[in-house]
Structure formats: structure tokens, C-alpha cells
Residue, then its C-alpha position, 0 to 999 in steps of 0.5 A: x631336902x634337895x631333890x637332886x641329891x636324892x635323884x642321883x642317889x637313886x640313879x647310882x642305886x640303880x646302876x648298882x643294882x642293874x649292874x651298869x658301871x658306877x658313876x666315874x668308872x671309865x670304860x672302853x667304847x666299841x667303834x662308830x657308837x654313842x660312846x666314841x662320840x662322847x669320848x672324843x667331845x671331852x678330850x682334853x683339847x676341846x676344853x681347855x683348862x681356862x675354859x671351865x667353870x670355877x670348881x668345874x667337875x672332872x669331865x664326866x665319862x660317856x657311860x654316865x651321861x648315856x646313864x642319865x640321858x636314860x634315866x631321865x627320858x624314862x622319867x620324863x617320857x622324852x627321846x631319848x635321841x632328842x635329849x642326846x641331840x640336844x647335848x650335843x649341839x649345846x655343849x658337845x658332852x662337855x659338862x663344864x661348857x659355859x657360853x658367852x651369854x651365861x647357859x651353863x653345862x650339858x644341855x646349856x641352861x641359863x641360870x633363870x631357866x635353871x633356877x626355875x627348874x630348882x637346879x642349884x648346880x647346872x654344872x653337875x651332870x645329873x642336876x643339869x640333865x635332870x633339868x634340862x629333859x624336864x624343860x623339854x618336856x615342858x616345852x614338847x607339851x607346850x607345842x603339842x608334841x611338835x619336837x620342831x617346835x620345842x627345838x626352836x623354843x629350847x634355843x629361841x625361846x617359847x615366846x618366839x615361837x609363839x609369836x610366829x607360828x613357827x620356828x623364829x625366822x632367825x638364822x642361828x635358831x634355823x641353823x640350830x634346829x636344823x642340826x638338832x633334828x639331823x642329830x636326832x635321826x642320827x641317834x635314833x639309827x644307833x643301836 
């Protein structure tokens, strides 16, 4: 039984049923929204050929992600925003990002943290997502429903935060809180 099969299953049932496009359908995205956002982060361009995983997915339409971000936030009671905040500045919607230290897809999870969070494929969006909002959860109860806190922790790790009480005095965990939550007020205006 793999739990993340039968998670997608039921989401692109769901689709099915409410009507929202199917997994892979494109379509056209009204100015100055989420979806533009999406649609530019996976032109061509911002990820080159080389660039991908082996046996990298095709990029994945902004309807599916908003799919899955919804989807997941209703599972896991998360924001939303927040999960889109943090996709955006860990991989820039780009499902086939891979970062120099190994974090992999949307939400850039490295493979101890998505082995713990039984995701066998980060590279897959909905497995990706699904694991990625989880671990914000965990890290949101953690810290008390301090979403400042769980940032810092989602790039420096729990135990950094842990040890100072605070976001980790350094500055790429500063920089990357800083953004995430200036991402997060930004998501939250849109409609």
C-alpha cells in the first residue's frame, strides 16, 4: 500500500468531482494572480535542461500546484499562504529543483526529512507537498503556532532554534525568514 498513491488518487477525484481542471491540464491565468506567478517560475528559461532531476517530471501547471497547496492546508490545517510562501522561496514552483546540498522539489526537502515523512519520490508534486505541509505542521506545533519560528526551523533546523530561542542568528536563515514571511502577506492579499 503506498499512501501517497492513494492520496493523489483521491485529490484528482476530487478535482473530478468539484469540477477543478485535471491533473496536467493547462490553462490561461488572469493578470497580476497566483497563477501568473507560477507560470512565469516554470518558463522554460529558469530551468534549464541540465538542470533537472534524472527522470524529473514535466513541470507541473500552477492549477495543480494551487490543487495540492489547497488540498494539503485542508489536511493538515496549515495556511495556505504559508505553504505557497515557502514554495516560492524554496524552489520557485519549479518541481524539479535540486539544491547544492541535496533538498529536493517544490518545497526543497532533503532526503532524511523526506524519507522520515514516507516520501519516496520528492520530485513528484503531490508526495513533495503532501510532505513538505506535513513538516510544517510538525514544526508549527513545535514552536507553538509561532509561523517565525517554524520558518527559521523549516531552513535552519528545529534544533537551531531551539538552541537560541529564536530565529538562528544566521543570515541566510534571517534573509530566508525575512522573505518567506513578506511572501506570506503578499499571498494572503490575493484573492
Amino acid at each position: 500500500m503506498d499512501i501517497f498513491n492513494d492520496i493523489s488518487a483521491i485529490q484528482n477525484r476530487i478535482a473530478e468531482i468539484s469540477g477543478a481542471p485535471p491533473a496536467g491540464a493547462v490553462q490561461t491565468a488572469a493578470p497580476g494572480t497566483f497563477n501568473v506567478a507560477l507560470a512565469q517560475a516554470l518558463m522554460p528559461q529558469l530551468a534549464p535542461p541540465d538542470a533537472a532531476a534524472p527522470d524529473a517530471p514535466a513541470p507541473v501547471p500552477p492549477e495543480q500546484i494551487n490543487a495540492l497547496v489547497q488540498q494539503n492546508a485542508d489536511i493538515w490545517q496549515v495556511d495556505p499562504a504559508l505553504i505557497k510562501s515557502v514554495i516560492a522561496n524554496e524552489s520557485s514552483f519549479n518541481a524539479n529543483a535540486q539544491s547544492p546540498v541535496g533538498a529536493q522539489g517544490l518545497m526543497q526537502l532533503m532526503p532524511e526529512t523526506a524519507a522520515s515523512l514516507g516520501v519516496k519520490n520528492p520530485f513528484d508534486p503531490a508526495q513533495n507537498v503532501a510532505g513538505g505541509t506535513r513538516y510544517l505542521r510538525s514544526l508549527l506545533d513545535r514552536f507553538k503556532g509561532d509561523t517565525r519560528l517554524a520558518v527559521a526551523a523549516y531552513n535552519a533546523g528545529p534544533g537551531a532554534v531551539e538552541k537560541y530561542g529564536d530565529v538562528p542568528p544566521y543570515s541566510e536563515t534571517q534573509s530566508y525568514v525575512k522573505n518567506v514571511l513578506g511572501s506570506l502577506d503578499q499571498y494572503r492579499s490575493q484573492p
